[in-house]
C-alpha positions as a printed NumPy array, in Angstrom:
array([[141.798,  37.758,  34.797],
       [140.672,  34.989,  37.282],
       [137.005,  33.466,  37.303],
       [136.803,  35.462,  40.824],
       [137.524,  38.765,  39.397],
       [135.695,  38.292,  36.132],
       [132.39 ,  37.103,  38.344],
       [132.915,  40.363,  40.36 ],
       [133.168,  42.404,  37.201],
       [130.256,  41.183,  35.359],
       [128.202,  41.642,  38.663],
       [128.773,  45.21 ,  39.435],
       [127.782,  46.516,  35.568],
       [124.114,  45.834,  36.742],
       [124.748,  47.317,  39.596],
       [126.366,  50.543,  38.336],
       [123.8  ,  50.837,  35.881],
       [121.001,  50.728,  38.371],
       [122.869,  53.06 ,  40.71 ],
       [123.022,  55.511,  37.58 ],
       [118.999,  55.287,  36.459],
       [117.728,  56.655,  39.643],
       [119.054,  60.349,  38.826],
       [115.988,  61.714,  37.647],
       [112.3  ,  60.411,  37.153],
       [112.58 ,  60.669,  33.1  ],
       [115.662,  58.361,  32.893],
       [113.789,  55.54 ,  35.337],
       [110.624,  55.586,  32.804],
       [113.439,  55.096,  29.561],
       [114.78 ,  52.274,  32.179],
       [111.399,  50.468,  31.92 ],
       [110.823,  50.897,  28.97 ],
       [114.175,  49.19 ,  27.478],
       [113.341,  46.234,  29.998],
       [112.369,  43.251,  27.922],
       [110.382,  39.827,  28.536],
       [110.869,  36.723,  26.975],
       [112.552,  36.955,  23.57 ],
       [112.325,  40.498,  23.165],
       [109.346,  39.323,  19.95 ],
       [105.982,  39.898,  19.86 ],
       [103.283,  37.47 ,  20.086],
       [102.534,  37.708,  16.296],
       [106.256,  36.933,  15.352],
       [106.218,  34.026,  17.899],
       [103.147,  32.609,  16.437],
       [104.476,  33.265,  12.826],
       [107.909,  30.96 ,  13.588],
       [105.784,  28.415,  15.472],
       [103.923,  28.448,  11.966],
       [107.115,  27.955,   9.843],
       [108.387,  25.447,  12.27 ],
       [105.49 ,  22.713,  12.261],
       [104.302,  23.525,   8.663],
       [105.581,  20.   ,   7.748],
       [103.547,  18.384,   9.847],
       [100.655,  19.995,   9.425],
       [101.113,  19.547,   5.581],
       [101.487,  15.71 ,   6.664],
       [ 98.261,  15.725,   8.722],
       [ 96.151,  17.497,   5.981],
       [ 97.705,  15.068,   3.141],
       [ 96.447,  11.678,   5.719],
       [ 93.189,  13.498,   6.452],
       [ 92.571,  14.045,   2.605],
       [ 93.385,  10.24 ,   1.851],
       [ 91.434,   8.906,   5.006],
       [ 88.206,  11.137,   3.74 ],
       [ 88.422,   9.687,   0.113],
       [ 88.07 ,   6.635,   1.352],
       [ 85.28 ,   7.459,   3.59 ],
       [ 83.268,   8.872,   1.267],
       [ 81.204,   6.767,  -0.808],
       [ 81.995,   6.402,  -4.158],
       [ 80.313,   5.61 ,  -7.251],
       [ 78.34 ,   2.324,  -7.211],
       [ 80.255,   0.866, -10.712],
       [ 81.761,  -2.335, -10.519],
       [ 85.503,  -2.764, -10.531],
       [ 86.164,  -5.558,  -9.292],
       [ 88.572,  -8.372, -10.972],
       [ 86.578, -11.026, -12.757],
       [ 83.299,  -9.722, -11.689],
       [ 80.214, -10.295, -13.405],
       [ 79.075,  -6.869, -13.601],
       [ 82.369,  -4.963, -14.366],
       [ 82.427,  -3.972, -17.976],
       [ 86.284,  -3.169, -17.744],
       [ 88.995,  -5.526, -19.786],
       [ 89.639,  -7.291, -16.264],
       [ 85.762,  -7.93 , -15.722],
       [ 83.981, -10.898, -16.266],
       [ 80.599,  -9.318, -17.383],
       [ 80.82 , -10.861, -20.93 ],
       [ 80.906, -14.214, -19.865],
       [ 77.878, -13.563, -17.625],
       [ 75.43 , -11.833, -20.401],
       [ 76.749, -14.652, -23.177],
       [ 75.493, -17.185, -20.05 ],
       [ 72.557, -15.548, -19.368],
       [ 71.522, -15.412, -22.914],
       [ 71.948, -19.274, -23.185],
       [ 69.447, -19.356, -20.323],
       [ 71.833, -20.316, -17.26 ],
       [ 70.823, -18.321, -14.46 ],
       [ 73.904, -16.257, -13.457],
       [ 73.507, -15.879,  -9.242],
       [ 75.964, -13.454,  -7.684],
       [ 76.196, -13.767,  -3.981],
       [ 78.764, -12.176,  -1.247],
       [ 78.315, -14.152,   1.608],
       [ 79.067, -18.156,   2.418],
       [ 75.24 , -18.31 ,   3.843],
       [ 74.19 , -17.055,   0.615],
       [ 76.565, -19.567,  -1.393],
       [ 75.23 , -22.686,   0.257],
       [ 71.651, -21.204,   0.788],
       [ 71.689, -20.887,  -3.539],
       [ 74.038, -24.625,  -3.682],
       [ 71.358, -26.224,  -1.886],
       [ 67.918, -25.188,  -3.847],
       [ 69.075, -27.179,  -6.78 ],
       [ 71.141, -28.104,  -9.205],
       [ 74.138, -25.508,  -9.341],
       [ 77.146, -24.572, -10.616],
       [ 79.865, -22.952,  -8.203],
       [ 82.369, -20.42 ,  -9.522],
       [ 84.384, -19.449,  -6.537],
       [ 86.756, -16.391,  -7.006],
       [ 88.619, -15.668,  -4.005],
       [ 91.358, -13.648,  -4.732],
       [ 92.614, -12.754,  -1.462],
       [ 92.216, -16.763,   0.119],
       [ 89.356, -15.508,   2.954],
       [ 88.233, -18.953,   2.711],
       [ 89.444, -22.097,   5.038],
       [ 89.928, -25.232,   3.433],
       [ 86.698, -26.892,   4.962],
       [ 84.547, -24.004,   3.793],
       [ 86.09 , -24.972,   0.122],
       [ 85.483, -28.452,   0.76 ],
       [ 81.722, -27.895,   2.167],
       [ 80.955, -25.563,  -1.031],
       [ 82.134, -27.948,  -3.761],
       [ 80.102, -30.439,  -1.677],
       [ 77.407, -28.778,  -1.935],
       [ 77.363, -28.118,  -5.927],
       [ 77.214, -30.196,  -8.852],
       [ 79.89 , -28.571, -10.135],
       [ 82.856, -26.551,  -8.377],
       [ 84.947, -24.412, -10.8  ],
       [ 87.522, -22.932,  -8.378],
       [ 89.461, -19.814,  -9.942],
       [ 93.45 , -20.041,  -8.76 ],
       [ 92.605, -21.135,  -4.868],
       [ 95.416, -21.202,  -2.809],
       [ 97.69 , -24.434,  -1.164],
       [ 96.176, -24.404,   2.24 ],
       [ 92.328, -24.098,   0.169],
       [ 93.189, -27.586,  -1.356],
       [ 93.865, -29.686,   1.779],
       [ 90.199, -30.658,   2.323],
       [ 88.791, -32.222,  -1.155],
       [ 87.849, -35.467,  -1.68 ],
       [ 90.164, -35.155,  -5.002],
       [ 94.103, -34.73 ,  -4.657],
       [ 95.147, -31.262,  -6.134],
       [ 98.346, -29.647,  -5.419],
       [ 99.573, -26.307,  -6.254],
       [102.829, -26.439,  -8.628],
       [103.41 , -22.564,  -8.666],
       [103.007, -20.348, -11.258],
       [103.747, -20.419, -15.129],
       [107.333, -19.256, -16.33 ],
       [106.663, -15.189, -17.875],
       [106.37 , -14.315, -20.93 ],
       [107.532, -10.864, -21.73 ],
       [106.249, -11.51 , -25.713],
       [102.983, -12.947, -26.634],
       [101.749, -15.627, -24.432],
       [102.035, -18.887, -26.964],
       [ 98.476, -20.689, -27.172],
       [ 98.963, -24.154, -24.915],
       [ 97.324, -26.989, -26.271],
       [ 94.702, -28.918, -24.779],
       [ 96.257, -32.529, -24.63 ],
       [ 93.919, -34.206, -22.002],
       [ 90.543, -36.16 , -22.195],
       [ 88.492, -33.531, -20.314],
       [ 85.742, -32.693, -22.748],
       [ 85.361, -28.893, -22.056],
       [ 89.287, -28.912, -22.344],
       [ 89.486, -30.449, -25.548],
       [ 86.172, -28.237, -27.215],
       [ 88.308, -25.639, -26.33 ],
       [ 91.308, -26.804, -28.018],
       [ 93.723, -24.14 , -27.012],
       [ 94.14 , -20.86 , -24.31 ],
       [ 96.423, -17.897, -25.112],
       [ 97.433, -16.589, -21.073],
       [ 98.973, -17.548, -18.622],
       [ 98.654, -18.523, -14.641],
       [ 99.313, -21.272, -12.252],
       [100.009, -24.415, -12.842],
       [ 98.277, -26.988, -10.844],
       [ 98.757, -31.459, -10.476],
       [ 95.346, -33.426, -10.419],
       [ 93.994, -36.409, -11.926],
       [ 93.308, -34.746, -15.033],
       [ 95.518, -32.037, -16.393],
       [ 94.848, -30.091, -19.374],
       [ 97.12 , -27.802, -20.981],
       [100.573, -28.701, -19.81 ],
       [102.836, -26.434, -18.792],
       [106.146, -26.812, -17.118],
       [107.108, -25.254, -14.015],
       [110.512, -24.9  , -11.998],
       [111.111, -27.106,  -8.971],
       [109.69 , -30.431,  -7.971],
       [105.904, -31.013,  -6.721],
       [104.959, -28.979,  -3.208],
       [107.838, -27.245,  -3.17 ],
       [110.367, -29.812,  -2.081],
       [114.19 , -29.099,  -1.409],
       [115.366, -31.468,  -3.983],
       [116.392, -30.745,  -7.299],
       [114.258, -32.874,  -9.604],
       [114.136, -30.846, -12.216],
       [111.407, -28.848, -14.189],
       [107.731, -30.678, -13.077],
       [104.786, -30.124, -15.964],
       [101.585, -29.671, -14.407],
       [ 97.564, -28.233, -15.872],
       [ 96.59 , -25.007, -16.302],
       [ 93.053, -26.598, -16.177],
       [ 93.217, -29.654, -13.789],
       [ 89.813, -31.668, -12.596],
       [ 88.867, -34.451, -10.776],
       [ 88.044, -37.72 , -12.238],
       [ 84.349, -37.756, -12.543],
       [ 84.863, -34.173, -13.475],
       [ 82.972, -32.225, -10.292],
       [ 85.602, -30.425,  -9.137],
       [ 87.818, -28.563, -11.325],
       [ 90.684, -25.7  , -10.821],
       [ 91.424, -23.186, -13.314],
       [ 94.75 , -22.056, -13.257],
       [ 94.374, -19.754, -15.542],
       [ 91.082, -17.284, -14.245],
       [ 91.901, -14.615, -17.012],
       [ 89.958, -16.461, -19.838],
       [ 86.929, -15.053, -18.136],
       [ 88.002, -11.251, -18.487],
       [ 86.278,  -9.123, -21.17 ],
       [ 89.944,  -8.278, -22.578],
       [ 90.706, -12.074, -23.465],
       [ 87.623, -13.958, -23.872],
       [ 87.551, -13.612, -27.67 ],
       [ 91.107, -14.863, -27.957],
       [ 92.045, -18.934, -29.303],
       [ 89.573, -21.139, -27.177],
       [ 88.93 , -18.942, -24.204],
       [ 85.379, -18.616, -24.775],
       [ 84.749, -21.979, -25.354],
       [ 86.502, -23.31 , -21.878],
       [ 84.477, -20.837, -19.933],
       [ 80.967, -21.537, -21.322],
       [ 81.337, -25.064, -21.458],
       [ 83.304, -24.928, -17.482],
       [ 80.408, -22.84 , -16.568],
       [ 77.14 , -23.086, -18.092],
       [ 76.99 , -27.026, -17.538],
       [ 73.617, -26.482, -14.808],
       [ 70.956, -24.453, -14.968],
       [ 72.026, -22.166, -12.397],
       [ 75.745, -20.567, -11.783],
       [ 76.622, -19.705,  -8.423],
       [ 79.068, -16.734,  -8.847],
       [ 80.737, -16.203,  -5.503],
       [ 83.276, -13.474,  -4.286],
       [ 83.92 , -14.073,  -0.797],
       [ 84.652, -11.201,   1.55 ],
       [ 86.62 , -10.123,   4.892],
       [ 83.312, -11.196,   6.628],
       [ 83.379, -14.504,   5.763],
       [ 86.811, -15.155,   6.927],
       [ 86.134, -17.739,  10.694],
       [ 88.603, -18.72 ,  12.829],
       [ 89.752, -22.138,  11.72 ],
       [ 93.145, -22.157,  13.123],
       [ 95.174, -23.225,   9.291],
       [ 97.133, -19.513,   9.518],
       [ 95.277, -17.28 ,   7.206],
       [ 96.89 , -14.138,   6.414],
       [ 95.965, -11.225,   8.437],
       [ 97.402,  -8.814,   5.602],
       [ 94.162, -10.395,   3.809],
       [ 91.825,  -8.643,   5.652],
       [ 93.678,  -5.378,   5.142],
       [ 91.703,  -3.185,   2.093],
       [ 93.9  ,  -2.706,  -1.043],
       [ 94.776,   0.727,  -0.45 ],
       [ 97.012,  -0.286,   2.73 ],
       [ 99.851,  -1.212,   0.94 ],
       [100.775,   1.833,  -0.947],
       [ 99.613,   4.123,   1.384],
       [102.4  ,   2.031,   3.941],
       [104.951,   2.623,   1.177],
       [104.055,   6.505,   1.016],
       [104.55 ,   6.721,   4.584],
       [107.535,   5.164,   4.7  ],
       [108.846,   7.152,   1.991],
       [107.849,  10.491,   4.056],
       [109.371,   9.075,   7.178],
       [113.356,   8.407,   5.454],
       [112.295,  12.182,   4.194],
       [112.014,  13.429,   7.455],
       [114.812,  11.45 ,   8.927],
       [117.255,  12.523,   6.654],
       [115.594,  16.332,   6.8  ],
       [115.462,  16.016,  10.285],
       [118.465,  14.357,  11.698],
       [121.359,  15.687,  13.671],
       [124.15 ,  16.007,  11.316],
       [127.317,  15.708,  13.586],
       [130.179,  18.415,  12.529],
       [133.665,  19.604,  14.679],
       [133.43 ,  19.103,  18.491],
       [132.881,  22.575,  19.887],
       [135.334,  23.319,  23.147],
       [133.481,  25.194,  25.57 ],
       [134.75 ,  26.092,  29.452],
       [132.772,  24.144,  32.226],
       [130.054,  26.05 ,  33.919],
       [131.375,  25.28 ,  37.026],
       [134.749,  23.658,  38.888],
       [134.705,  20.101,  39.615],
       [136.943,  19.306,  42.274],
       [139.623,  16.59 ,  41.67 ],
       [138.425,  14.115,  44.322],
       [134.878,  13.942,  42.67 ],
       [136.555,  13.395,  39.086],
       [138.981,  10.531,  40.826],
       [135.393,   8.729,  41.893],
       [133.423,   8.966,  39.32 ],
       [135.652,   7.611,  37.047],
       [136.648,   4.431,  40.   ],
       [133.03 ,   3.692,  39.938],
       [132.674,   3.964,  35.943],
       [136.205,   1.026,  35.834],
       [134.21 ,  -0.705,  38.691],
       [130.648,  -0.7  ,  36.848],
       [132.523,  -1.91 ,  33.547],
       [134.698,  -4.653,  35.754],
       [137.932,  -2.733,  34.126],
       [140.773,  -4.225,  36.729],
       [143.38 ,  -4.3  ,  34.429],
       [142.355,  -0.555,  33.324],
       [141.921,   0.719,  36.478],
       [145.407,  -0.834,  37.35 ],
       [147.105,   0.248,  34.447],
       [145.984,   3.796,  35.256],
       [147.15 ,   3.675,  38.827],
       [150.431,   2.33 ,  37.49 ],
       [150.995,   5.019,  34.98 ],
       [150.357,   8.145,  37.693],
       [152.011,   6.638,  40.338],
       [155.195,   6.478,  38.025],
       [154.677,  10.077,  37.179],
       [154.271,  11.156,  40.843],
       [157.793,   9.404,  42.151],
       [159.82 ,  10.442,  38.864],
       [158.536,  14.364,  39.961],
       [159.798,  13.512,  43.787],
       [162.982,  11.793,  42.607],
       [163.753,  14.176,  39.851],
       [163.921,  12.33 ,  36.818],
       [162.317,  13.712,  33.428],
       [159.033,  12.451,  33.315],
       [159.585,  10.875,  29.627],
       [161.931,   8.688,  30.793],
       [161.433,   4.951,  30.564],
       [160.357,   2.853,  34.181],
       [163.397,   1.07 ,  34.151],
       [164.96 ,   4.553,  35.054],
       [162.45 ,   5.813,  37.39 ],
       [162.913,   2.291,  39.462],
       [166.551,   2.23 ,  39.68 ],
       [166.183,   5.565,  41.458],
       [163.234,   4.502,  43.289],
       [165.682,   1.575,  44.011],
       [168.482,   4.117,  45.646],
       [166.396,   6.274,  47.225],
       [164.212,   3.541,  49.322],
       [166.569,   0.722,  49.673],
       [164.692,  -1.767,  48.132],
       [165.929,  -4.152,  45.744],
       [164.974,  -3.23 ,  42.172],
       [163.73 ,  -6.645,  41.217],
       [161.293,  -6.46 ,  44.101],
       [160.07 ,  -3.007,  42.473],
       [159.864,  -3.94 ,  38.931],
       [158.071,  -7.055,  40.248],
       [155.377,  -5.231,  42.07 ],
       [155.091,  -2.2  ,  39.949],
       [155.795,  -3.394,  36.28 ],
       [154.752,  -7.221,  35.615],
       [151.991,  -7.663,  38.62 ],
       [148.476,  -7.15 ,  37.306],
       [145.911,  -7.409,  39.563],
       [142.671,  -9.596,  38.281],
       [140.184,  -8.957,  41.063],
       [138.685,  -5.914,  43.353],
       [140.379,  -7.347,  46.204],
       [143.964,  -7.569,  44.839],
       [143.639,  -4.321,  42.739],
       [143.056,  -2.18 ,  46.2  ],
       [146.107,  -4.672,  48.045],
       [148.221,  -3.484,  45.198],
       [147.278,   0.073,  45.359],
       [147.994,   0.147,  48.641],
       [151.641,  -1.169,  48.225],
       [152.174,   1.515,  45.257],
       [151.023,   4.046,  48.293],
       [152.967,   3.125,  50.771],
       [156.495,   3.005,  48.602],
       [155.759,   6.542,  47.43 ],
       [155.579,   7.232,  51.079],
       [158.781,   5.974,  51.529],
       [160.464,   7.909,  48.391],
       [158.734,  10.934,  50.119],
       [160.002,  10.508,  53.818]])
């Protein structure tokens, strides 16, 4: 059956059916009534797939509005933070405050850098600076342990140390320890360091003046490309006169470790050397634009980074639940006939868009063979050499001339590729004539 016929066909059913529903005015009702719109479903069932299809996302929307709420809400006003005065947890620092309050050193918590140099400034102080997440600039370091009579900086970071008076540089941090953590030694002439006479954890190490409790650390001093060897620097380093000193090593202070070798005796003696101890936490809002790179992930809250991991967890779900999995080509007729000519263009334009010369010519080279070994009735399978020497008879043309122009000449540009073409045209003409 031809696409003509089977057009014709499948047109006149409707129209034989029609002809056949206008006998009598019961039939023509049963007509309408079999008519359907859309996909033949209801509303309900449409609504009910629609459901099933973007339940997923919905889930994925109520799971992000949950988490987004939680956070909203406020929660309970207890303290939780690492090394804070008023968190009774083993990572809190509220043990070390009461012991220094008892002793009569008035412990001053403040959140702000106003506050800080407002409290620095009314008299003799102590600063304990804990900034965990670096929101500081170096010159806001520098100004605070200006300021004070005594800086005790807990961990600061490399760019933080650029500004003091006194050289410190950051070594890196202290080899682990899966075991227990051995007790270092003091083995320095800071006073506080030797009262203390030995810590049990672990941190980073640090290179001043005066380092106290050695510990050795891979790779050579600020990180250098040279292989130097193992450097040893100070979990407890301090300036010279002693007014600025960096502990390595903040976790003495918790509530969990305090009691353990000479812990407690470094941090009262570190701390409780004024009258007054200026306990600082900076925040996000005392971060200032001072052009030395600070972290933007910094001012992110801590919750960011797992809920990114949880996202992109769901979103290698969903690609891999989601994704087109390719299986066998499916063959299928064309909808409609595309006439020879337009194929012949569009695929010249796609060897012209791609600069294909050689392509293109090897293409004209290969049909043109086929079309004169049809007119000069050789088998088609037969190698050129054949199809020239007949070529060769039938035109009159000497066969090195053909196998010349037809076999070893390879056009390189537009130009020459339609020259050629045209001399492939006009010898068929010839074999034809």
């Amino acid at each position: 059956m031809t696409r003509r016929s089977a057009e014709t066909d499948v047109q006149a059913v409707p129209v034989r059916r029609a002809r056949r529903s206008d006998g009598s005015p019961g039939q023509r009702t049963a007509a309408r009534q079999v008519e359907l719109m859309g996909d033949g479903g209801s509303a309900a069932a449409t609504a009910r797939r629609r459901l099933r299809r973007s339940l997923p996302l919905l889930m994925g929307a109520v799971v992000l509005a949950v988490i987004v709420l939680l956070n909203l809400l406020p929660g309970a006003e207890e303290d939780d933070r690492p090394l804070s005065p008023g968190n009774p947890s083993p990572e809190g620092a509220r043990a070390v405050a009461e012991v220094l309050a008892a002793e009569g050193v008035d412990v001053v918590r403040v959140d702000s850098y106003e506050d800080a140099l407002g409290e620095l400034d009314a008299g003799p102080a102590t600063l304990f600076l804990n900034d965990t997440r670096q929101y500081l600039s170096a010159t806001q370091v520098a100004e605070l342990a200006g300021s004070s009579d005594r800086a005790v900086l807990a961990a600061p970071g490399a760019r933080q140390l650029t500004a003091l008076e006194d050289e410190f540089t950051l070594l890196g941090p202290a080899p682990l320890d899966f075991g227990d953590v051995p007790a270092q030694a003091a083995e320095c002439s800071d006073d506080d360091a030797t009262a203390a006479g030995s810590l049990s954890v672990t941190g980073t190490v640090y290179s001043g003046d005066v380092e106290c409790f050695p510990t050795a650390v891979d790779g050579p001093p600020g990180g250098a490309g040279d292989d130097s060897g193992p450097t040893t620097g100070g979990l407890y380093t301090t300036s010279s006169d002693g007014a600025v000193a960096v502990l390595g090593a903040p976790s003495v202070l918790s509530n969990g470790s305090i009691t353990e070798e000479g812990n407690a005796a470094l941090a009262l003696r570190a701390l409780g050397s004024a009258p007054t101890l200026v306990w600082y936490e900076p925040t996000g809002a005392d971060v200032v634009s001072s052009g030395e790179g600070i972290d933007p992930r910094t001012l992110l809250p801590p919750w960011v980074d797992p809920l990114l991991v949880w996202l992109l967890v769901c979103a290698g779900l969903a690609m891999a639940w989601k994704a087109r999995r390719l299986g066998p080509l499916a063959v299928e007729p064309l909808p409609v006939v595309v006439r020879a000519a337009e194929t012949a263009e569009g695929r010249a334009r796609l060897y012209q868009d791609s600069r294909s010369v050689a392509h293109a010519a090897a293409t004209l080279r290969a049909a043109a063979l086929t079309r004169m070994a049809r007119r000069l009735r050789v088998d088609r399978s037969a190698p050129a050499g054949e199809i020239l020497d007949a070529a060769a008879r039938h035109s009159g043309r000497p066969r090195l001339e053909l196998e010349q122009r037809l076999l070893h000449h390879t056009p390189t540009t537009d130009r020459e590729l339609v020259l050629w073409a045209q001399e492939i045209l006009d010898l068929e003409k010839e074999i034809r004539s």
